[in-house]
C-alpha positions as a printed NumPy array, in Angstrom:
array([[ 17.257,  -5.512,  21.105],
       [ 20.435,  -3.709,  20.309],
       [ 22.902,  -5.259,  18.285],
       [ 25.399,  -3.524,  20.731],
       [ 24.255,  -5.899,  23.558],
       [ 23.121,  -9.341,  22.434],
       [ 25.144, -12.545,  23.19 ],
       [ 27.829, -13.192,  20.707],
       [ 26.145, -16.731,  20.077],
       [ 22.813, -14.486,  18.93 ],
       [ 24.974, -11.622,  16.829],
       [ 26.464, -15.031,  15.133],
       [ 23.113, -16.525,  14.202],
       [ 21.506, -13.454,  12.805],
       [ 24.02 , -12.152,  10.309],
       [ 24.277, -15.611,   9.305],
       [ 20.788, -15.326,   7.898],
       [ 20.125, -15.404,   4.062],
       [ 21.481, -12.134,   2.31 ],
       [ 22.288, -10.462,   5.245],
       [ 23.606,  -7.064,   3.832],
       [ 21.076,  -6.613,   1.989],
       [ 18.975,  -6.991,   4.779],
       [ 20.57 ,  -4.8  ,   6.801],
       [ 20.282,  -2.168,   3.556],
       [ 17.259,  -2.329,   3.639],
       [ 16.751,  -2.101,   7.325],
       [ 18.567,   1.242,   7.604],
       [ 16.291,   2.573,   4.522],
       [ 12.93 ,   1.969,   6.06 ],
       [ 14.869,   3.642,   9.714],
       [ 15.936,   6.388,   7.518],
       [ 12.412,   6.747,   5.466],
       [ 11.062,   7.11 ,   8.89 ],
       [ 13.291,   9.655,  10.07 ],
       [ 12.551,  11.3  ,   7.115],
       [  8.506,  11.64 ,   7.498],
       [  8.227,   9.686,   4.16 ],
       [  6.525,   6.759,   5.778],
       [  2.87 ,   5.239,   6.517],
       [  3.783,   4.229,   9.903],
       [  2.778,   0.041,   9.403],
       [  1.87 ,   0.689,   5.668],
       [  4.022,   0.786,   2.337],
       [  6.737,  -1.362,   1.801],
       [ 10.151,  -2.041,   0.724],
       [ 11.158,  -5.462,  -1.745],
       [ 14.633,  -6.187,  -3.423],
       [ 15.009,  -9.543,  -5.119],
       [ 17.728, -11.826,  -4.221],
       [ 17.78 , -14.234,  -7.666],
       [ 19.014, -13.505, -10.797],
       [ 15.314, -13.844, -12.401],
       [ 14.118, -11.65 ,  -9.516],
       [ 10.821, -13.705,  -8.199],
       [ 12.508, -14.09 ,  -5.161],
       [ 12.643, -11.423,  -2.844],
       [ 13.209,  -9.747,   0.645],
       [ 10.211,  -7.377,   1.972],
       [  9.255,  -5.85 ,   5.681],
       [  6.592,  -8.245,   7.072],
       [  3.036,  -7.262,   7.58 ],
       [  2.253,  -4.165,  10.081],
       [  5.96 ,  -3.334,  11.347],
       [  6.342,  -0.007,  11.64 ],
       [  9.071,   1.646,   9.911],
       [ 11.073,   3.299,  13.043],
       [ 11.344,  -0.486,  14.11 ],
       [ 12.276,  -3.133,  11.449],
       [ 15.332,  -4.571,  11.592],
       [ 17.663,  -6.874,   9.024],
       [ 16.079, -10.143,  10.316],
       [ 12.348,  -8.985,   9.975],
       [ 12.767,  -9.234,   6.705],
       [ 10.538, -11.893,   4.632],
       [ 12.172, -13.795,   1.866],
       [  9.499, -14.264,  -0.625],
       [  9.211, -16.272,  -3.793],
       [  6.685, -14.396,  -6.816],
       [  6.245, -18.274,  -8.385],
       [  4.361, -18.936,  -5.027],
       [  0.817, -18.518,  -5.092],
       [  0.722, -20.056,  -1.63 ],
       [  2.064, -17.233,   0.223],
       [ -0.791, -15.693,   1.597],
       [ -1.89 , -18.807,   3.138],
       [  1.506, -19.205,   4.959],
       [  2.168, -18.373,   8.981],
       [  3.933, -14.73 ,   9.506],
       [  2.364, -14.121,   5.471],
       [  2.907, -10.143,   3.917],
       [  0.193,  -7.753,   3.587],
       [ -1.851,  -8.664,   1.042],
       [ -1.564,  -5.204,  -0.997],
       [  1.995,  -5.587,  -1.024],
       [  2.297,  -8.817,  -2.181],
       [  0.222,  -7.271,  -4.86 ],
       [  2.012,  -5.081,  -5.803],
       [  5.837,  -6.435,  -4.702],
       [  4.703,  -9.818,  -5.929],
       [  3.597,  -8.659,  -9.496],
       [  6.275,  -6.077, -10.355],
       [  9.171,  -8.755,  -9.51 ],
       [  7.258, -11.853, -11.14 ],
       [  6.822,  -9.236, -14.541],
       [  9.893,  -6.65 , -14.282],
       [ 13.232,  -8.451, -13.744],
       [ 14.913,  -4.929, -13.622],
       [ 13.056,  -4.023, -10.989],
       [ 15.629,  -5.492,  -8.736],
       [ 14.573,  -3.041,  -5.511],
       [ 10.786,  -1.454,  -5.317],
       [  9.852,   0.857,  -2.749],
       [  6.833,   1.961,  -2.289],
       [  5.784,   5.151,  -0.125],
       [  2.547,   7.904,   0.07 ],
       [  5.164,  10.766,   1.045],
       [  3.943,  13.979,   1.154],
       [  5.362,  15.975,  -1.766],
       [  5.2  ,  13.247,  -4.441],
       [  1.761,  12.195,  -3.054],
       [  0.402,  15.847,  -3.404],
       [  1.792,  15.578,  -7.127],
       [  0.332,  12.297,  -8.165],
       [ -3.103,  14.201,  -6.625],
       [ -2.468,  17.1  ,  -9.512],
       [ -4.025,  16.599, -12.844],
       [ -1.103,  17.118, -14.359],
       [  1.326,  14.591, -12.838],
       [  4.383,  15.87 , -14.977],
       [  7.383,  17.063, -12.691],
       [  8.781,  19.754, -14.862],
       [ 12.923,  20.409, -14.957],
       [ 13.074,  23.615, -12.607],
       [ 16.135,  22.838, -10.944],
       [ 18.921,  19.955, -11.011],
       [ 16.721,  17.546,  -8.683],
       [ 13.767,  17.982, -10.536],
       [ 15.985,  17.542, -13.936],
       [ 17.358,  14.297, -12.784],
       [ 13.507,  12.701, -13.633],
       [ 13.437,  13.982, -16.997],
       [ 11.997,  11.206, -19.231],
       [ 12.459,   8.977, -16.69 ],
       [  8.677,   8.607, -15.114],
       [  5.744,   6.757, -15.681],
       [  2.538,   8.333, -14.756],
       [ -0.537,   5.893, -13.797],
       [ -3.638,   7.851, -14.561],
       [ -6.019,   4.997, -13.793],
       [ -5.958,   4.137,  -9.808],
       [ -8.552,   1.271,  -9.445],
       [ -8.275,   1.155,  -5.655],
       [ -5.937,  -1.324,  -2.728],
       [ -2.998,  -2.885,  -4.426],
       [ -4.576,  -6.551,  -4.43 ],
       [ -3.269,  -9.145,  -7.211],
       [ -5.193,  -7.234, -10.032],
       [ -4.136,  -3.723,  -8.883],
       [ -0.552,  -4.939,  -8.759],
       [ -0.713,  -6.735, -12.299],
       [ -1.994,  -3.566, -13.926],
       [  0.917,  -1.177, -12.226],
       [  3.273,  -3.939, -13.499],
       [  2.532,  -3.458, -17.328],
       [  3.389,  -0.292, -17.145],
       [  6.867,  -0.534, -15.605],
       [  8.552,  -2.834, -18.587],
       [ 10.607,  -0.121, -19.699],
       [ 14.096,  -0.2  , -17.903],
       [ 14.679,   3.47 , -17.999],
       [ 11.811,   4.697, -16.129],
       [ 12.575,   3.963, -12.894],
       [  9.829,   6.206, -11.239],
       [  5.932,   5.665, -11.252],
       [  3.668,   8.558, -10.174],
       [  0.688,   6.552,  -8.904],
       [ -2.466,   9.096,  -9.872],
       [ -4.309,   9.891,  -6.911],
       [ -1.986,   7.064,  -4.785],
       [  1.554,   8.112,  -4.009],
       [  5.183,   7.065,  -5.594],
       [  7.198,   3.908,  -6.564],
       [ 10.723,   4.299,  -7.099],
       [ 12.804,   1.355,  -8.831],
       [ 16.507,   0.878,  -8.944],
       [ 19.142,  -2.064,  -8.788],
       [ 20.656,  -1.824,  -5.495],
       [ 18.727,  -0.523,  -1.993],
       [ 21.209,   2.534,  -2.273],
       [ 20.625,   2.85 ,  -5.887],
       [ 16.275,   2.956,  -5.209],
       [ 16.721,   4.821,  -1.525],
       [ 19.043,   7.09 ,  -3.247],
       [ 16.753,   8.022,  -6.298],
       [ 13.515,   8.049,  -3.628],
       [ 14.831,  10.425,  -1.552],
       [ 15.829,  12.936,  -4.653],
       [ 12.124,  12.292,  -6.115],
       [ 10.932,  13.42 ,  -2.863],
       [ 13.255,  16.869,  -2.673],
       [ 12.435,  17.14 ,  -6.273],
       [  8.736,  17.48 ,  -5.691],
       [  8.849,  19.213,  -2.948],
       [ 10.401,  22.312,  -4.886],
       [  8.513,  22.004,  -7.943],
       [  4.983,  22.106,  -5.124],
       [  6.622,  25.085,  -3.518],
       [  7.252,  26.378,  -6.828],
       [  3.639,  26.293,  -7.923],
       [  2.334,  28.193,  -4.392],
       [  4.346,  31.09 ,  -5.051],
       [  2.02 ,  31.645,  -8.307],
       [  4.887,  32.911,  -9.908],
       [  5.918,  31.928, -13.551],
       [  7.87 ,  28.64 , -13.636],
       [ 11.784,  29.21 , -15.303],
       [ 11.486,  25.771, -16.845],
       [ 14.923,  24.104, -18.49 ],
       [ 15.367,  22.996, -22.278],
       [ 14.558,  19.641, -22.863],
       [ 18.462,  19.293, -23.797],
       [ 19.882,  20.529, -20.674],
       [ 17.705,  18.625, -18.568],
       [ 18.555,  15.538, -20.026],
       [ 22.124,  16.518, -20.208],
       [ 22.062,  16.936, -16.487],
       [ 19.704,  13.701, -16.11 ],
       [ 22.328,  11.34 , -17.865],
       [ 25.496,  13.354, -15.803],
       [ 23.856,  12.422, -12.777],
       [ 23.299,   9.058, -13.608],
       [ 26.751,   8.408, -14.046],
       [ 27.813,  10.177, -11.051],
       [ 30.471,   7.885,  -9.194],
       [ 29.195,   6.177,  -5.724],
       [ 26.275,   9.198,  -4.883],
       [ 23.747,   6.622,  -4.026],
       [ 26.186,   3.945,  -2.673],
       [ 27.915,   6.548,  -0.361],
       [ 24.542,   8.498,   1.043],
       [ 23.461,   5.273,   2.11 ],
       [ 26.825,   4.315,   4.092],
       [ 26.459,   7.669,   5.864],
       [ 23.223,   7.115,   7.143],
       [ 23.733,   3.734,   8.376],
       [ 27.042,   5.574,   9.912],
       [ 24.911,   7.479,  11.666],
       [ 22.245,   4.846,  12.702],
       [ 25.433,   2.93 ,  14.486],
       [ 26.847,   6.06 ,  15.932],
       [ 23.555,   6.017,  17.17 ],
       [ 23.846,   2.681,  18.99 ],
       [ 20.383,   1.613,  16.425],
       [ 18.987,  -2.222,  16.346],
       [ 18.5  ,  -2.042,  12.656],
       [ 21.304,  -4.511,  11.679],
       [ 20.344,  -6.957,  13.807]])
């Protein structure tokens, strides 16, 4: 269904919905994750919370693939509810795992997302996790990750719980899940897409680095963090990349926001 062509009444009804730009944020993120070969296909998943104590939050529902979701797929969740996988049209269980616990324990984690992408994946399979400052993108991480070193298997309700105490420090806004894949955390969808999408690039050099076999020119600890807290301050990055892409998406004639 393409925004483009539904009956006014319809377009009226829809972005009436709950929180519809963030909706439609995160719509054009999972499109653009997709686009980007970052995805699981039906798997992984997406969350940003919608109250100020962040237990309530929007996530892609169970087994949508990314290419398709759209703003009003989105389930609107509450943490508090420990009904939720005994509801109609309830999330996958590993997510609500995982989204669940993280939002119920980490009220700065206002947006999650969750991906097995290839470059951060084949890092978090490494022994040694650590992405090194080789180059601005890679730089931008510096002290800013959490590695988990102890996968215990599917993202159930104990899985999630154990990720969670390990993300209550507001500044690392990255977990390298050993032997699982990445979670990125941020306050906005821009802000988390934005930072996902860099983590991504970043590994991807640092793994390309590595094949050459060639020794590693590795920044000082005080320029990486120099250029770590300049890009963190950098005016609209994230806020702008993300209006481009759902610029293109509508040039594109896309469903997403609908």
């Amino acid at each position: 269904m393409n925004s483009n062509h539904v009956s006014a009444d319809l377009r009226h009804d829809v972005a009436n919905m709950a929180y519809w730009p963030q909706r439609v944020d995160l719509a054009a993120s999972f499109r653009w994750t997709a686009r980007l070969n970052m995805h699981e296909g039906v798997a992984n998943h997406f969350s940003l919370a919608v109250n100020d104590s962040g237990t309530q939050f929007l996530m892609n529902p169970n087994q949508a693939h990314f290419s398709r979701i759209k703003a009003s797929d989105m389930l609107h969740l509450d943490a508090e509810d420990p009904e939720t996988l005994n509801r109609p049209g309830a999330p996958d269980p590993t997510a609500w795992g995982l989204h669940g616990a993280i939002h119920r324990d980490c009220p700065h984690a206002r947006c999650i997302m969750h991906v097995h992408s290839i470059h951060a994946t084949v890092l978090a399979c490494l022994q040694d996790s650590r992405l090194p400052p080789i180059d601005q993108n890679c730089a931008t991480f510096f002290n800013r990750t959490v590695i988990d070193e102890h996968y215990g298997g599917l993202a159930f309700e104990e899985e999630g719980m154990r990720c969670a105490a390990q993300l209550t420090d507001p500044s690392k806004k990255v977990m390298v899940m050993g032997n699982h894949g990445i979670l990125v955390m941020g306050h906005t969808v821009a802000d988390t897409f934005n930072r996902l999408f860099y983590f991504e690039r970043a590994a991807e050099t640092y793994i390309r680095a590595l094949q050459t076999g060639q020794p590693l020119r590795i920044l000082s600890d005080e320029i990486a963090e120099k250029t770590a807290s300049e890009l963190e301050s950098y005016p609209e990055q994230a806020d702008r990349h993300l209006d481009e892409l759902k610029a293109i998406l509508d040039e594109e004639r896309s469903n997403y926001a609908s």
